[in-house]
C-alpha angles and dihedrals in degrees: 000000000000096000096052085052090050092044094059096045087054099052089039081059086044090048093045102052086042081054105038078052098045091043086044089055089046090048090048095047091048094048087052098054089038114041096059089046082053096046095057101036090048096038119223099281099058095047088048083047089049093045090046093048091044096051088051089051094042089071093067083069083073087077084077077082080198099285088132091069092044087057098078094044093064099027082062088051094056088045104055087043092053098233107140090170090061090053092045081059087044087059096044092047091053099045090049083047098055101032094062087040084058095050090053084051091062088048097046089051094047080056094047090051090047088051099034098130097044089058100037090041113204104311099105131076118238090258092054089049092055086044094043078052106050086044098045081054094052091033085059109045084047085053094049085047091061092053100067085031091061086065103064094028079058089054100053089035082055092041086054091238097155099157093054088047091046107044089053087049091054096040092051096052091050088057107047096070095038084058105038100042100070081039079050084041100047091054100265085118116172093358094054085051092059097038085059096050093044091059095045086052093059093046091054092046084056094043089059096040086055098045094050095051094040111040096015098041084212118193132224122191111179086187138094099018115190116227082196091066103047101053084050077050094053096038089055093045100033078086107041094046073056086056087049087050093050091049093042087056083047112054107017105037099068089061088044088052086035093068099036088053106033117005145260094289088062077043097058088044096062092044101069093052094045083055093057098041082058094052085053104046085043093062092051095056080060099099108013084067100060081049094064108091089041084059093053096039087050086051090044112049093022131356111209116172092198100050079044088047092051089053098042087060092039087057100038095052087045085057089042092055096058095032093053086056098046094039100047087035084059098054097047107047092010088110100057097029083063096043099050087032105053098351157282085271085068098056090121101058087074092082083044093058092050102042081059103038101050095049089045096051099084096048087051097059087043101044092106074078102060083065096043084056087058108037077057098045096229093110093115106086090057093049096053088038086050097046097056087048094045086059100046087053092074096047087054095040087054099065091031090058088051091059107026106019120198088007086046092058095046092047085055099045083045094057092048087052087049094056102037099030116037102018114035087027092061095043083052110045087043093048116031100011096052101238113139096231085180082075106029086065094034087057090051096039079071092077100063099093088049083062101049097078096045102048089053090045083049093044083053098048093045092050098039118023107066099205106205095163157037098258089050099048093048092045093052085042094054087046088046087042095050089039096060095032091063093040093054090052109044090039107015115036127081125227079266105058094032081062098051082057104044097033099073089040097052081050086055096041080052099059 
């Protein structure tokens, strides 16, 4: 009986990380087609009005004060303990917790619309400020809807139910733009964008509300709370809601001084690179996520650095592998892929997509560590360095905007990535958090003559080839695509990797 249970939750992992790719080509490839529909139906002021309304929203996440993230520690706990009744109290703790969360949220909001010129200063027109209005009410009450939806979303993350998650997810990002381009078409513009995502996001919320009462038979007590308990709850998120505020700084406050300091157009540009900075850091979180629970049960029952260490590196050359393509893709056909793709008018996010992507690299293919920090509750040190980091960041953003814009604001940011994140991070996991970091880059140094053949078949392209449009481009990409693909897996890959690519297609080779 208890291989047949393992055996489905590993194929239900399997299944999960086929399905996060396969929903993060699809995003990619949607956001491809759309963006650039959306670009040119909103202008470029509009979209940099929209990007500059939704950064000053996405604070209020911050009211989730990372309970989210606490929700799997303890869940793991009841489990292993066998207490189902003390998982039916941790359910209705957390639905009590983020509903009233979600609640604040409404009433925050109401306070940011009664105060909306004194936040946004004087940069916007009149107009902007009506539009900036109607789009901070439905980008709040989407937000308040996420926060009771994280509970359930928590629960079949916790059940290891990865096709159900995925399959929404993807559902959900197929729809969005299938819904919002004839509203963009039709003249709602940014509004009718919005309007679109905010009832998606309710669907969803009822979706997942439906899926955990009927297929998971979840359980919700709203009696005998432990106070106990809570304040375990709070000592363990206090930290991580630090870590939300540092990546809030991060990667919302350069739009926020952006437009303050140079207007929604340097807004919109970078914009476009911060999307696809996001697309990029997205992918990545693919799968590290369905890792999660494994993390928490290994903690838990055992605790061995060096089994955590083993998949800390498997996870992190699987992410290397993807990431490598996509990053050194970028820098070779990034210029007229911007410039076909959004416009010429967005030549210059291309520095800003680089000046984010390089420094984030190495926390990507290390983020399975950000949850092995907290399964194993020593995630504190990272959140005070970062958040010092975090704040520096926008005293050094600030005079950096004033003499390079959008590319000012990413080299900030970046410098801020070099110093948390790949310098302090590596010291720490190897030191406090007991990952051998000595492997780990030994393991990816292993890639680099994998790289060799694809970066000059990349230098020639890029010196010889002008790419002027999309067929080009695509043609070129596909050539760079086959080229680095071979070389990773005759002179990069492992037995093990080579195996997670020809398995499925030996299956398919099969039928």
């Amino acid at each position: 009986m208890l291989e047949v249970v393992k055996k489905v939750y590993i194929n239900q992992r399997k299944a999960g990380v086929i399905l996060s790719y396969a929903g993060q080509f699809a995003k990619i490839l949607i956001s491809i087609i759309y963006t650039p529909i959306m670009l040119r139906l909103l202008g470029q002021s509009e979209y940099g009005l929209y990007q500059l309304v939704y950064s000053v929203v996405s604070y209020l996440s911050l009211l989730s004060l990372g309970f989210s993230s606490s929700y799997m520690r303890f869940y793991s706990r009841y489990k292993a303990q066998k207490d189902e009744d003390g998982v039916a109290r941790l359910n209705g703790m957390f639905l009590l917790i983020f509903a009233s969360l979600s609640v604040v949220c409404i009433l925050c909001g109401c306070v940011m619309l009664g105060n909306i010129r004194a936040i946004f200063g004087s940069g916007l027109t009149d107009s902007e400020y009506a539009t900036a209005k109607v789009l901070m009410a439905l980008l709040v009450v989407n937000l308040a809807l996420t926060f009771p939806n994280s509970v359930f979303t928590c629960a079949i993350t916790a059940h290891e139910r990865f096709l159900f998650q995925k399959f929404l997810i993807l559902i959900q990002n197929i729809c969005n733009p299938l819904l919002a381009i004839p509203l963009l078409i039709m003249g709602y513009g940014s509004i009718g964008m919005v309007s679109v995502t905010t009832f998606l996001t309710l669907l969803v919320l009822v979706m997942n509300i439906y899926y955990s009462f009927h297929n998971l038979h979840i359980r919700f007590c709203f009696r005998g709370f432990q106070a106990s308990l809570l304040k375990e709850m709070w000592v363990f998120t206090f930290f991580i809601f630090i870590n939300q505020i540092i990546d809030q700084i991060n990667w919302s406050v350069d739009k926020f001084l952006l437009g303050r300091f140079a207007g929604t157009t340097a807004v919109a540009v970078y914009g476009v690179g911060g999307q696809i900075n996001s697309m990029y850091i997205e992918f990545s979180s693919s799968v590290s996520n369905v890792f999660v629970p494994k993390v928490n049960r290994i903690v838990a029952e055992s605790g061995d650095d060096r089994e955590l260490t083993k998949l800390f590196t498997k996870v992190g050359r699987i992410q290397f592998i993807i990431l490598g393509l996509i990053l050194s893709g970028f820098t070779f056909f990034g210029i007229p892929f911007i410039k076909i793709w959004a416009g010429p008018e967005y030549g210059a996010s291309y520095a800003v997509v680089l000046l984010l992507i390089i420094p984030v690299t190495v926390p990507l293919i290390q983020n399975l560590g950000i949850e092995i920090q907290r399964a194993k509750n020593m995630h504190k040190a990272r959140a005070v360095v970062y958040l010092a980091i975090a704040i520096a960041n926008v005293f050094i953003s600030i005079p950096l905007i004033k003499i390079m814009g959008p590319a000012g604001a990413a080299l900030g940011t970046a410098i801020s990535l070099i110093a948390g994140n790949v310098i302090f991070m590596n010291w720490y996991y190897h030191a406090r958090i007991g990952m051998n970091m000595f492997y780990f880059w030994k393991e990816i140094a292993k890639f680099v003559p994998a790289l060799i053949g694809p970066c000059v078949v990349g230098i020639i392209i890029m010196n010889f080839a002008n790419i002027m449009g999309l067929v080009k481009l695509g043609v070129f990409a596909i050539v760079y695509t086959v080229v680095y693909g071979l070389s990773m897996y005759f002179l990069g890959m492992n037995e093990e990797e080579k195996q997670l690519v020809m398995g499925p297609i030996r299956k398919i080779l099969r039928k």
